[in-house]
C-alpha positions in Angstrom: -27.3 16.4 -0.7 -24.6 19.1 -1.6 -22.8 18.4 1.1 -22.6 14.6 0.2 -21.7 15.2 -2.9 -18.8 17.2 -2.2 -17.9 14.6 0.4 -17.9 11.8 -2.6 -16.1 14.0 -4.8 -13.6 14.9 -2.1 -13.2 10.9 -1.2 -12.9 9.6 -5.0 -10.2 12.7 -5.6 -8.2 11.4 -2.7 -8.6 7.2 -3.7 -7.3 8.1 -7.6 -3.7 9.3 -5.4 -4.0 7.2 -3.2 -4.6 3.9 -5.9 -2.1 5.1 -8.1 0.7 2.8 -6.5 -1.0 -0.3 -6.8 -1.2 0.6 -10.5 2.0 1.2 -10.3 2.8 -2.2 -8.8 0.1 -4.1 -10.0 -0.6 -3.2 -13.5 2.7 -5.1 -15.2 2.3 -8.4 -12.6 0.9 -10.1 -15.7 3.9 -9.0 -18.1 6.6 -10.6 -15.5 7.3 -13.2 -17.9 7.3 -11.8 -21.3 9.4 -8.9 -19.3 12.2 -11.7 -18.6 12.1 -13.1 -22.1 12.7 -9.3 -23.2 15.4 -8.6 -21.3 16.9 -12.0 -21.0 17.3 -12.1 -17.5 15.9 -14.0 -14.9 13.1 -14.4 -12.5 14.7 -12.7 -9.3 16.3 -9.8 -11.6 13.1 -8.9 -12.6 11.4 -9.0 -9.0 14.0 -6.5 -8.2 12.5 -4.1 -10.3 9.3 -4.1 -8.1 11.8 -3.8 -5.1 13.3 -0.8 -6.8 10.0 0.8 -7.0 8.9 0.2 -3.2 12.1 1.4 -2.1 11.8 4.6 -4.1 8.1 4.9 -2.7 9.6 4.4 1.1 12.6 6.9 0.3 10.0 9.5 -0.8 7.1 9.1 1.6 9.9 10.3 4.2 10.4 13.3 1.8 7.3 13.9 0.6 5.5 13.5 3.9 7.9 16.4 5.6 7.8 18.5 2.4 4.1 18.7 2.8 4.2 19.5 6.6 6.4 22.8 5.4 5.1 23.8 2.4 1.7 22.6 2.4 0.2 19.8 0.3 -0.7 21.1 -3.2 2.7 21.8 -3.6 4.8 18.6 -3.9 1.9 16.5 -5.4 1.9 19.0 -8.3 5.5 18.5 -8.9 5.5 14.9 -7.9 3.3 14.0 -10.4 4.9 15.5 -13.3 8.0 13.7 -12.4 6.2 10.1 -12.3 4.7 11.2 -15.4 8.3 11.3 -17.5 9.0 8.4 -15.5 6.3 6.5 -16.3 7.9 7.2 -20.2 11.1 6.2 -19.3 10.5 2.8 -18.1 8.7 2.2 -21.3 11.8 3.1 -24.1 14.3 1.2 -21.3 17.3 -0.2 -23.1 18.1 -2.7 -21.1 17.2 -3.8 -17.3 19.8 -1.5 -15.4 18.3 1.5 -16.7 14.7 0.1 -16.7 15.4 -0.8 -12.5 16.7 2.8 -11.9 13.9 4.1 -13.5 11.4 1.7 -11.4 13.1 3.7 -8.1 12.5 7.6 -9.5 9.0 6.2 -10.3 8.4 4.7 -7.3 10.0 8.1 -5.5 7.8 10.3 -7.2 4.2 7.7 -7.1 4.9 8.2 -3.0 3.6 11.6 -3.1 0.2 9.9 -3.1 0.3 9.3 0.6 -0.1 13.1 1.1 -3.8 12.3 0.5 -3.8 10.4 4.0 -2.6 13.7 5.7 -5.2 15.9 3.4 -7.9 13.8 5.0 -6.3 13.9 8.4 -6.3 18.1 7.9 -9.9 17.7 7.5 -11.3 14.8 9.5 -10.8 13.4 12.7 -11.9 10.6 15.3 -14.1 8.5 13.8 -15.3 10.8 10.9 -11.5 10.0 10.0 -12.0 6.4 10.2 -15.0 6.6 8.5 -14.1 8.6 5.7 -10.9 7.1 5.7 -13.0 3.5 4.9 -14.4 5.4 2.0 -11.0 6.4 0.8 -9.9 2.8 0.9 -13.4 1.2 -0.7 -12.4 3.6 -3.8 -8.6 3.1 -3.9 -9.4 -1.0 -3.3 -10.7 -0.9 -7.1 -6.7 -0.3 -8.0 -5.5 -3.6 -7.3 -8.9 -5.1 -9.4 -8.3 -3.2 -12.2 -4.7 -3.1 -12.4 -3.8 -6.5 -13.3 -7.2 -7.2 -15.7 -6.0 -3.8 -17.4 -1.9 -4.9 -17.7 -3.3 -8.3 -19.1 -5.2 -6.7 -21.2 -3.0 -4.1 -22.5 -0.2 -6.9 -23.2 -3.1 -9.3 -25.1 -2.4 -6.4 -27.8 0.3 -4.9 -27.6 3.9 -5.6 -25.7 4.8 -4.6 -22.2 5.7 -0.8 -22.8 2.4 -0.5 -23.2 1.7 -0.9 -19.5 3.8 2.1 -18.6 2.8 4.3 -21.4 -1.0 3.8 -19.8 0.4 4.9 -16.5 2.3 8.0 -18.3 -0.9 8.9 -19.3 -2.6 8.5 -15.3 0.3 10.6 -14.3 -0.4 13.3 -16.8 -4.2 13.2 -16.0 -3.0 13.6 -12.2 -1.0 16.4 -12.7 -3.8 18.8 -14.2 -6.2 17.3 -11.7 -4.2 18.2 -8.5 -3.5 21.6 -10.6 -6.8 22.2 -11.5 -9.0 20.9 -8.4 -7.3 19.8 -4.9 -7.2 22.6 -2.9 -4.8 23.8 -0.2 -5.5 21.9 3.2 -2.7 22.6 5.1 -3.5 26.5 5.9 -0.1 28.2 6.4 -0.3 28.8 10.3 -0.1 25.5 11.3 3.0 25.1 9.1 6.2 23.8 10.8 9.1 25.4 10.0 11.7 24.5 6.7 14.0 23.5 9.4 15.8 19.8 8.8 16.4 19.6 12.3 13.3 19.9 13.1 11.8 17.8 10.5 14.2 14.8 11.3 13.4 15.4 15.4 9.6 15.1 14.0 10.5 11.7 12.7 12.6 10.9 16.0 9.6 11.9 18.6 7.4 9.5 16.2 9.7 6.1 16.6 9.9 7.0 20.1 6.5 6.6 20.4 5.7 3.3 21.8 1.9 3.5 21.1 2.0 5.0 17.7 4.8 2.4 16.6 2.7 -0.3 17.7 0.1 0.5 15.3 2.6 1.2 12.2 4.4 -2.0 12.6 1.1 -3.6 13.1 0.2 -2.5 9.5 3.9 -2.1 8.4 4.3 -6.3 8.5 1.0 -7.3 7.0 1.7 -4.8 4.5 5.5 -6.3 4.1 3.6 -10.0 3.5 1.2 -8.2 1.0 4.3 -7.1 -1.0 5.4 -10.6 -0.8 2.6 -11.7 -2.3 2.6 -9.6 -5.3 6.3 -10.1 -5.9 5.6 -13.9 -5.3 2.1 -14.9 -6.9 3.3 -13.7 -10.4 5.4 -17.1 -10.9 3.5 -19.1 -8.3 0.4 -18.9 -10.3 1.8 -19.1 -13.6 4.8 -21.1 -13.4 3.7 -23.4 -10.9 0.4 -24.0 -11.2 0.4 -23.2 -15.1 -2.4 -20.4 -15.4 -2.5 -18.0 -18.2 -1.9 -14.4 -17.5 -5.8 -13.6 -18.4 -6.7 -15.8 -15.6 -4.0 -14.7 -13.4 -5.1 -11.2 -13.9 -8.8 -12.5 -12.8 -7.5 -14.4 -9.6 -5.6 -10.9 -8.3 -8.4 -9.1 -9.1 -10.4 -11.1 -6.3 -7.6 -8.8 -3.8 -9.0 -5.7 -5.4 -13.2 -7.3 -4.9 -12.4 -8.7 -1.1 -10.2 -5.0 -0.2 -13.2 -3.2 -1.0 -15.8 -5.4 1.1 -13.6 -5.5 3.9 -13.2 -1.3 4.0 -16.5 -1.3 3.8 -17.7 -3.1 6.6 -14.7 -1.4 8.8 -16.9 1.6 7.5 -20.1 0.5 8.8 -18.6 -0.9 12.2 -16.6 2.6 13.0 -18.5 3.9 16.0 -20.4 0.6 16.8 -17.8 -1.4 17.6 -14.5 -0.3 19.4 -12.1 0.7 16.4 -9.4 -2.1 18.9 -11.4 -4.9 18.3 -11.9 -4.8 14.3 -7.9 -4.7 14.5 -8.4 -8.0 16.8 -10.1 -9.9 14.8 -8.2 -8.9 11.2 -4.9 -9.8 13.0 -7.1 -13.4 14.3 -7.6 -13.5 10.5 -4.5 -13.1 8.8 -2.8 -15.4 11.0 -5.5 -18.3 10.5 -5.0 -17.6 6.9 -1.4 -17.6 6.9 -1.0 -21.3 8.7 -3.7 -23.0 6.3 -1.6 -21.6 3.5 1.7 -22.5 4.5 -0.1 -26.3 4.6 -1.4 -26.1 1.3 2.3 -25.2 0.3 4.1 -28.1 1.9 1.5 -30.6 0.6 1.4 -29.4 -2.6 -2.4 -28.8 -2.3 -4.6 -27.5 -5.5 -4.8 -24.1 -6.7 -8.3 -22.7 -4.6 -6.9 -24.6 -1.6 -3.9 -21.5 -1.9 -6.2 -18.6 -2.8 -8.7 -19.0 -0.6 -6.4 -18.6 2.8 -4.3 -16.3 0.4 -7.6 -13.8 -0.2 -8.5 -14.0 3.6 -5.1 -12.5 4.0 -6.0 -9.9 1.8 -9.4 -9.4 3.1 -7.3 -9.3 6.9 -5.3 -6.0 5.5 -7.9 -4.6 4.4 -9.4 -5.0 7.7 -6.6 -3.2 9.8 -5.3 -0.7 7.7 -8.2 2.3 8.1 -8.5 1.4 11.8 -5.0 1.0 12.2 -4.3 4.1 10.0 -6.6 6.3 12.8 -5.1 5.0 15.9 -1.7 6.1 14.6 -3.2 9.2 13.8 -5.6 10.6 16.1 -2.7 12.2 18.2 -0.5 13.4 15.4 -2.5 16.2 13.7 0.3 19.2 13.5 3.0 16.4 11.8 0.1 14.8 10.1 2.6 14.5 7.2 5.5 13.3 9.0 3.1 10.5 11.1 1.3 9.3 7.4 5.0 9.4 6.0 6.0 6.9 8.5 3.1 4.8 8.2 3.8 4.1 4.6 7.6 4.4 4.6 7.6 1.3 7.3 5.4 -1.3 4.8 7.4 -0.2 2.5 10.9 -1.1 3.9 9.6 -4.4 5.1 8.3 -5.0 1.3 12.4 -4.2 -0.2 13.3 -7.2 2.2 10.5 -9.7 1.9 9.8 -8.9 -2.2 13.2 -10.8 -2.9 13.1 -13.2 -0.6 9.9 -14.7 -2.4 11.9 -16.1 -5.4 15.3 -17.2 -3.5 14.2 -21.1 -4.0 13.1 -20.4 -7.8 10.2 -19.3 -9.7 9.1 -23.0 -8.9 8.8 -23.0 -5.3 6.3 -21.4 -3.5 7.6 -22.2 0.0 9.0 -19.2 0.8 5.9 -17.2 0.2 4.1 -19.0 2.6 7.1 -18.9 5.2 7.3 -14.8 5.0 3.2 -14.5 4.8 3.3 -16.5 8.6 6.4 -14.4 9.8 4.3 -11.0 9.1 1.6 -12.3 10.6 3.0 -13.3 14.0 5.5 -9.7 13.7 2.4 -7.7 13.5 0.1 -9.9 16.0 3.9 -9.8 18.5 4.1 -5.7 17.6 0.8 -4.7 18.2 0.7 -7.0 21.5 3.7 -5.6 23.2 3.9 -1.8 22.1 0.2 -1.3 22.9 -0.5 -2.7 26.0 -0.4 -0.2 28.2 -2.7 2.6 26.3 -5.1 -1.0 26.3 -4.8 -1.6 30.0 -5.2 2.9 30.3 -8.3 2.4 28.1 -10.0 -0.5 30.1 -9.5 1.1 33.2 -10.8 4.3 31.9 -14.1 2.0 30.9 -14.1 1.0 34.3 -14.3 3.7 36.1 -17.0 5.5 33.8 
């Protein structure tokens, strides 16, 4: 019972790192519009904020995930944390939308430092004790994106949009003494690589050479890519277009944050019944079923649940590949742990900067564009995983085989 406790503990300290970026993306969806009126710009100006903030978070997952192979883990979460913390302030007394974009990126930088909870759990797990436990990370972390929006709405219903970011000043704060006062050290020093940048970079260089491991990251990287579209996109598409209030907007992206944790947790009860190959089948099957029907419902204009049902399955399709995906990356990488986890969140990430502005380049009226990029991942991750994987599949079968 100990023991399981511990485990729980150890899980739900990892997901509150770990969900802290969709908070940090999520939380001021709903204030989009009063945002604009505030600063008098437009639509698109504003979505580059959140492209500011994932291109800070892919910057410093590169960063943050070598840092933590040389000096350990505790280390640059401690400081990272602090850092997000004063950002988290800044964005909130902003004087004007340059300053309040900047500040979006060093937030965005310093929120990446979360990832180094994948490579804690790598440090401790592996196989499919990884996987599983890995599930349980995401069925915690999967309550950020539910809570985030209902919790920005709800913060802007009384007060204005600073609000939002003073909340997450406070999460950083409460972070900071956490990862002071309770994560322990999981990288022991031994198994430390050198504070050599040549090194490091040739770490990073070993990993895209990789055929295998790349097709897994791109896999996830471009279903993660349309995810970021969709938050950048369904802000205006839902309010603008089809006219709902941000209370009920807040409601409908909270159904992400319900399906996430379902999905994580049947990919939790499958690990080790089923082949961890074929639950990445059948959420790639998904998410491109999903992504035709709601490119229809787009070009014939169809009613609102027509778009958020094949919109959710998409979700539910992410949330599908990412813990399986996340371990088949992994299982070979465990002495550049932080390097590998680096990559598989510095990828989505990158793919997100480009497809995040590309939502609103027909207007906050059109949601064509949306349902164009959402297809595109889709088929980029399906084409990826398809051609870079094929021979450790065909290795695999013939392995069966001969057992």
């Amino acid at each position: 019972m100990t023991s399981n406790k511990h485990h729980l503990r150890f899980a739900f300290m990892l997901a509150m790192f770990s969900g802290l970026g969709p908070f940090t993306f999520d939380m001021y969806l709903p204030s989009f519009p009063q945002m604009m009126t505030f600063f008098g710009t437009s639509a698109s100006t504003i979505q580059v904020s959140l492209t500011a903030c994932l291109l800070g978070l892919a910057l410093g997952q590169i960063t943050m995930g070598a840092l933590s192979d040389v000096h350990g883990r505790r280390k640059p979460l401690i400081i990272a944390m602090m850092i997000y913390c004063l950002a988290s302030l800044g964005c909130a007394v902003a004087p004007n939308i340059g300053i309040f974009i900047a500040l979006r990126f060093v937030q965005g930088f310093a929120v990446s430092a979360g990832t180094v909870s994948s490579a804690i759990a790598r440090d401790t797990y592996s196989g499919t004790e990884l996987t599983k436990f890995f599930a349980l990370i995401s069925v915690m972390s999967s309550v950020a994106p539910l809570l985030a929006p209902l919790a920005g709405s709800a913060v802007i219903s009384f007060t204005k949009w600073e609000g939002v970011f003073y909340l997450l000043g406070t999460l950083g704060f409460i972070l900071s003494i956490t990862t002071i006062w309770r994560l322990k050290e999981s990288l022991p020093v031994e198994k430390r690589i050198r504070s050599n940048f040549g090194e490091m970079f040739g770490n990073f260089k070993t990993l895209l050479g990789n055929r295998v491991f790349m097709g897994y990251v791109l896999a996830q990287g471009f279903m993660l890519g349309g995810v970021f579209a969709y938050v950048a996109g369904t802000p205006f598409v839902y309010q603008k277009i089809y006219g709902v209030s941000p209370q009920v907007f807040s409601m409908l992206f909270a159904l992400n944050g319900i399906v996430l944790i379902t999905a994580s947790q049947v990919v939790r009860k499958l690990a080790g019944r089923i082949p961890e190959h074929r639950i990445l089948h059948f959420g790639l099957g998904l998410s491109f079923i999903a992504t035709i029907v709601a490119l229809v419902v787009v070009l014939t204009h169809g009613p609102l649940f027509a778009l958020v049902i094949p919109l959710v399955c998409y979700v539910a399709s992410m949330g599908t590949i990412g813990p399986v995906a996340f371990t088949l990356a992994m299982e070979s990488q465990g002495h550049i742990a932080g390097s590998a986890s680096a990559l598989l969140g510095v990828i989505p990430f990158l793919l997100g900067c480009v497809s995040s502005p590309l939502v609103g380049i027909a207007g906050e009226y059109s949601a064509l564009p949306l349902g164009i990029i959402l297809l595109t991942a889709s088929l980029l991750a399906i084409g990826s995983y398809t051609v870079l994987t094929s021979k450790r599949r065909v290795t695999a079968a013939q392995t069966t085989e001969s057992v």
